[in-house]
C-alpha positions as a printed Julia matrix, in Angstrom:
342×3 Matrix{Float64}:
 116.65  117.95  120.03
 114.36  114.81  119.75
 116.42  112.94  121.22
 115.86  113.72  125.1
 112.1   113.35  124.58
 112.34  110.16  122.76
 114.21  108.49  126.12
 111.75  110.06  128.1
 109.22  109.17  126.48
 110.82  105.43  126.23
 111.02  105.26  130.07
 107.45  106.25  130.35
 106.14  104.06  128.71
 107.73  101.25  129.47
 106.92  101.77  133.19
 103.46  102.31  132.02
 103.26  105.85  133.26
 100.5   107.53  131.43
 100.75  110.51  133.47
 104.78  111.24  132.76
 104.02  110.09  129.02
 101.26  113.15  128.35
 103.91  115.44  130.62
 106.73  114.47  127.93
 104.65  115.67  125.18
 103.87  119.07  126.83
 106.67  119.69  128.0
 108.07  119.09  124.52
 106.42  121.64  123.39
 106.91  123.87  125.36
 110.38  123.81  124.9
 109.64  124.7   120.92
 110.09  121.57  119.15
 107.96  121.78  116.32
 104.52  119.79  116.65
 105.05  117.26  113.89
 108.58  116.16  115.12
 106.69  115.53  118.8
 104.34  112.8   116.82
 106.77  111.61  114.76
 110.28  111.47  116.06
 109.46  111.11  119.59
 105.67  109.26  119.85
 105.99  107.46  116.24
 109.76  106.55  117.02
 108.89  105.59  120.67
 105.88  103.26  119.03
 108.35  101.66  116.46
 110.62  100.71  119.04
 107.94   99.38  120.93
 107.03   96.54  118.22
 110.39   96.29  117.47
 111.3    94.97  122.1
 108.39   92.71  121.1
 109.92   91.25  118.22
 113.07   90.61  119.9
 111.35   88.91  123.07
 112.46   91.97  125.31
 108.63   92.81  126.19
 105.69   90.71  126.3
 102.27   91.17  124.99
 101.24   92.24  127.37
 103.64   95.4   127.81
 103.36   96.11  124.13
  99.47   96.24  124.48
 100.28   98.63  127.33
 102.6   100.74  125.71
 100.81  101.41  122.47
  97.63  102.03  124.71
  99.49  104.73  126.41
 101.18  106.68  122.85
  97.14  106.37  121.7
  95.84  108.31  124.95
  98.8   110.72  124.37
  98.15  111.05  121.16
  94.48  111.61  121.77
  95.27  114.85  123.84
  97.8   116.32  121.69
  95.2   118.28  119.62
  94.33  120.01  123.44
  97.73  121.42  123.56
  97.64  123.25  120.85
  96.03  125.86  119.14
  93.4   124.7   116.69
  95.04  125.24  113.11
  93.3   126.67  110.55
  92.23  124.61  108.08
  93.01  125.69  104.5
  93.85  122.55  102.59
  91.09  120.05  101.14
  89.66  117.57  103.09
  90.76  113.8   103.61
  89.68  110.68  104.92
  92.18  108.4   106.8
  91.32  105.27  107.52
  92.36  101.32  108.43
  91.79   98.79  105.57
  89.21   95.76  106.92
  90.76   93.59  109.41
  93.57   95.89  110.22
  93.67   96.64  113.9
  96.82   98.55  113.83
  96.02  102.3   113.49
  98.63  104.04  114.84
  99.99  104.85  111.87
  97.39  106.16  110.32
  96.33  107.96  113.54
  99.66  109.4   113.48
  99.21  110.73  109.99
  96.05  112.11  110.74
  97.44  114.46  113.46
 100.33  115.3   110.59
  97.63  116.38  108.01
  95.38  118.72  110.6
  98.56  120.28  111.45
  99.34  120.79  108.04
  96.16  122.56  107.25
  93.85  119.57  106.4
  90.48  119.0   107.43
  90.43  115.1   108.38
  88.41  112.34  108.85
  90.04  109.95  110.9
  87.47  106.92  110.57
  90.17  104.39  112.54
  91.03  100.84  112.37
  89.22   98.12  110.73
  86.88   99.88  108.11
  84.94   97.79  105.82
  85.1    99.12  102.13
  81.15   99.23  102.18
  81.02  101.84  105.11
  84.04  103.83  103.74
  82.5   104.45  100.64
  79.08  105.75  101.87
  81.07  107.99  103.84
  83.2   109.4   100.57
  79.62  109.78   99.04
  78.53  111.67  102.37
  81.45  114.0   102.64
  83.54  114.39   99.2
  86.75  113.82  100.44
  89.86  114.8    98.14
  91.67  111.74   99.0
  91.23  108.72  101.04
  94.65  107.7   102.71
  93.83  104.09  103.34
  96.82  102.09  106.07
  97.77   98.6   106.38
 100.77   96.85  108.41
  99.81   93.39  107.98
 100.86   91.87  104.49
  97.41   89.82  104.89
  94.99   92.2   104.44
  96.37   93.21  101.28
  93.01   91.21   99.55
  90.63   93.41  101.15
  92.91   96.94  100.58
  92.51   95.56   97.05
  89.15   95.51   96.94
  88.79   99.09   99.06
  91.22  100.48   97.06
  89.12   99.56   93.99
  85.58  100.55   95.63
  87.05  104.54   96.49
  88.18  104.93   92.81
  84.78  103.83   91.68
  83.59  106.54   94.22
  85.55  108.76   92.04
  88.34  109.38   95.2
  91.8   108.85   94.85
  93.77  106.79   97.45
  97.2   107.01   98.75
  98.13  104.01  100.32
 100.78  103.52  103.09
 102.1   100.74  105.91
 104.02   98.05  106.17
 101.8    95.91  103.93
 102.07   97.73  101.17
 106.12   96.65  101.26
 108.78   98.98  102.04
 109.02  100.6    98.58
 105.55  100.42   97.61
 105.28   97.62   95.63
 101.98   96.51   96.48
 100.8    99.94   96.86
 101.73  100.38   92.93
 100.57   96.53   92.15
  96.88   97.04   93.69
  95.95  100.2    91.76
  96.44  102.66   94.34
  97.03  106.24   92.89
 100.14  106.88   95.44
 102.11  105.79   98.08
 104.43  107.15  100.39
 106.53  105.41  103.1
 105.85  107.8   105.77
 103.69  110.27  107.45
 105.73  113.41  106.32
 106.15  111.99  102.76
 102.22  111.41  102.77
 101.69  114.63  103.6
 103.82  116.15  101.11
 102.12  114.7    98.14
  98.74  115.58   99.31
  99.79  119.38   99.22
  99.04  119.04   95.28
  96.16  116.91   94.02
  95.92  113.14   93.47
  95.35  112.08   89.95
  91.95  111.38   89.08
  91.09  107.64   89.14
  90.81  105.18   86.06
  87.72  105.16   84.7
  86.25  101.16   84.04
  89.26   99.93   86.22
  88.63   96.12   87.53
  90.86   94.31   90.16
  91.9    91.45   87.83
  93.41   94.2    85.38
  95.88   94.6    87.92
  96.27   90.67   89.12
  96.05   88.45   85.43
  97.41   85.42   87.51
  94.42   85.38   89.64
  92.84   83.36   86.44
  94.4    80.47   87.01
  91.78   80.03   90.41
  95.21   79.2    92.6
  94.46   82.04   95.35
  90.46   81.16   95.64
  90.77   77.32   95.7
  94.34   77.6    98.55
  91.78   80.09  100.39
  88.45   78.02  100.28
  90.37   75.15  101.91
  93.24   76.55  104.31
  90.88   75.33  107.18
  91.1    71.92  105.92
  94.84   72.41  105.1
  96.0    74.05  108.68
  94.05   70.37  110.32
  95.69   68.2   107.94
  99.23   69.9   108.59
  98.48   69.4   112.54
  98.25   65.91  112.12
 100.78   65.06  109.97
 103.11   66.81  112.65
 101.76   65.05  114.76
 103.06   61.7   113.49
 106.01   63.33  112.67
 106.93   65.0   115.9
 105.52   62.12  118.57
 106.42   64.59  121.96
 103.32   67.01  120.01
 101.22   64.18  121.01
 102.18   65.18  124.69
 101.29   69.0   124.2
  98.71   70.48  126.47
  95.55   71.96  125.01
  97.08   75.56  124.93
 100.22   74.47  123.39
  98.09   72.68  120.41
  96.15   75.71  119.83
  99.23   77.71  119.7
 100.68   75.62  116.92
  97.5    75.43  115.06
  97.29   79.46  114.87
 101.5    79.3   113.94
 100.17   76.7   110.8
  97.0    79.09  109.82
  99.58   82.41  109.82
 101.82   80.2   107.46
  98.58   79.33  105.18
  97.08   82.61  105.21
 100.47   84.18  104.26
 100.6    81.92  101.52
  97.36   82.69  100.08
  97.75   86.36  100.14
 101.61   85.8    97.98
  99.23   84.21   95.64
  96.97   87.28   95.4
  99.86   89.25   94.94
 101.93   86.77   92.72
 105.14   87.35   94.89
 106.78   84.89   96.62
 109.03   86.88   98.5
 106.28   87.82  100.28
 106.2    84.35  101.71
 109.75   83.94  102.14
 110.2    87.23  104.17
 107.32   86.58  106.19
 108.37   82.84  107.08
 112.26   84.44  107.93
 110.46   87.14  110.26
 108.46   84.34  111.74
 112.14   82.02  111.86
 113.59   85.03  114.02
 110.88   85.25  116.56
 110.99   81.75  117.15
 114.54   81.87  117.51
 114.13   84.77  119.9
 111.9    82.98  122.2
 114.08   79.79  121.97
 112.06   77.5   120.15
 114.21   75.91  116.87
 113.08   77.71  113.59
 113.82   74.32  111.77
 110.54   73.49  113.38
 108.82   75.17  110.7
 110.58   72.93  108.16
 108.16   70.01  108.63
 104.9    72.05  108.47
 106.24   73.34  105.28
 106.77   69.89  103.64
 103.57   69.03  104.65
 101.68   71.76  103.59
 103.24   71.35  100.13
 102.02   67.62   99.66
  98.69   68.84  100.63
  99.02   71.38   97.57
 100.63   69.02   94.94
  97.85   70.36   92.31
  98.84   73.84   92.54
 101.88   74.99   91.03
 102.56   78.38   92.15
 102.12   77.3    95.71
 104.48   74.56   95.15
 107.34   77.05   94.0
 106.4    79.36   97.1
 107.03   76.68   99.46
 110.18   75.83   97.36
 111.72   79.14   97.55
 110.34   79.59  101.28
 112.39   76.31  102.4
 115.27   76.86  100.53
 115.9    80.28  102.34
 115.14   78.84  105.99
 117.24   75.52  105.47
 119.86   78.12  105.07
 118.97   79.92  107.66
 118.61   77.15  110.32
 121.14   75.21  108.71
């Protein structure tokens, strides 16, 4: 029954129609499909499909700025087209970890859990741990569901994660981040996870168990000891230069690249660093291979060669010839793409 809306919905969007985006909604409603399946089989499936054209080159930045600006505007009048539910559930806070700017998902889940019977806090993207917890202290929350897409901010979720326990709240994490069957989520203390809005939802019904008393982030991370992660991070600016010059004897037509073009490739080097320095938080070098064969297809989708990347990654790993555990990350990481572009 979705499935009408969804296209509708699509075409909207797409055409940047705000007005015929919010009339989808209602008139979705009207018809009687259920609230929840509105956000999350038509909006959340319209938004998924939305990063998922940008991926493949079939909308620009631009349109997927425009799009997801539109689904948050909808989404920001859905609660006026319905009746106020009443709240008899506890009370959680929802909330982006630090750096995230992706909150859709967690705005989506928000509008699940007031349906549901929750009273929420919907704090938004990009919270710092410091201002979360003085809210928890404020308001006595029964949860905190804390969202991240982006496997980089997995440090500071860490370290959020660790400051709402200490606040005596129990998180349940979700996003893309957190890996698609909650590794991280599991790995970085959190007290849940669940893949998706409805599942979140679900195992809030019952309460969270209580947090672990005396708990400390390197319980959860004994390879951090070996200072890998904090010496790769304190010098990944020096590392992303030195890799732009050694591709630049390496590849003489980069000596011909505009300004722009130089930038771009010096932002392509720092996502490969920081991606590497957030598999050695996590001690998982898939991490770094998955991420470098995402990054492989979008290059390939926008016709530049993925073996492109090979170079950077030699380079980067003579930089690191002192650190083991980066070493085997590049390893692994060219291995897979030499297959790939092969």
């Amino acid at each position: 029954m979705t499935s009408d809306y969804f296209e509708r919905l699509w075409q909207a969007v797409t055409a940047g129609d705000e007005y015929a985006a919010g009339d989808v909604v209602v008139s979705a409603l009207g018809a009687g499909v259920d609230a929840e399946s509105v956000l999350l089989d038509v909006v959340g499936a319209v938004q998924r499909k939305v990063g998922q054209e940008w991926a493949a080159n079939r909308l620009t930045v631009a349109q997927e700025h425009a799009a997801t600006a539109i689904n948050d505007r909808v989404l920001a009048g859905f609660g006026y087209a319905l009746p106020r539910p009443r709240e008899h559930r506890g009370r959680i806070t929802v909330a982006c970890v630090d750096g995230e700017w992706h909150a859709m998902p967690a705005r989506l889940l928000a509008e699940v859990l007031k349906l549901r019977g929750f009273q929420v806090d919907y704090l938004g993207a990009q919270v710092p741990a410091p201002h979360l917890v003085a809210h928890l202290h404020r308001t006595g929350p029964d949860a905190v569901a804390l969202s991240a897409s982006l496997a980089t901010r997995l440090p500071a979720a860490h370290a959020t994660i660790t400051a709402c326990q200490a606040a005596a709240t129990p998180v349940i994490a979700g996003g893309a981040a957190f890996g698609h069957d909650g590794r991280f989520a599991r790995l970085l203390g959190a007290d849940a996870w669940a893949p998706d809005a409805r599942a979140a939802a679900d195992l809030l019904t019952a309460p969270l168990p209580r947090p672990r008393a005396g708990h400390q982030p390197l319980d959860d991370l004994p390879h951090l000891a070996d200072q890998e992660y904090t010496l790769v991070t304190r010098t990944s600016g020096q590392l992303v230069k030195a890799v732009l010059t050694g591709l630049e004897d390496r590849v003489p037509a980069m000596r011909r690249y505009t300004e722009r073009q130089r930038q771009h490739t010096a932002e392509d080097i720092a996502h490969i660093v920081e991606y590497l320095t957030v598999s050695l938080y996590v001690g998982d070098e898939d991490l770094f291979t998955a991420f470098l064969t995402w990054t492989a297809e979008i290059l390939s989708a926008r016709q530049v060669p993925a073996g492109s990347l090979l170079p950077a990654l030699e380079l980067l790993r003579g930089e690191l010839h002192d650190f083991p555990r980066s070493q085997a990350m590049l390893d692994a990481a060219r291995t897979r793409l030499s297959g790939i572009v092969g």
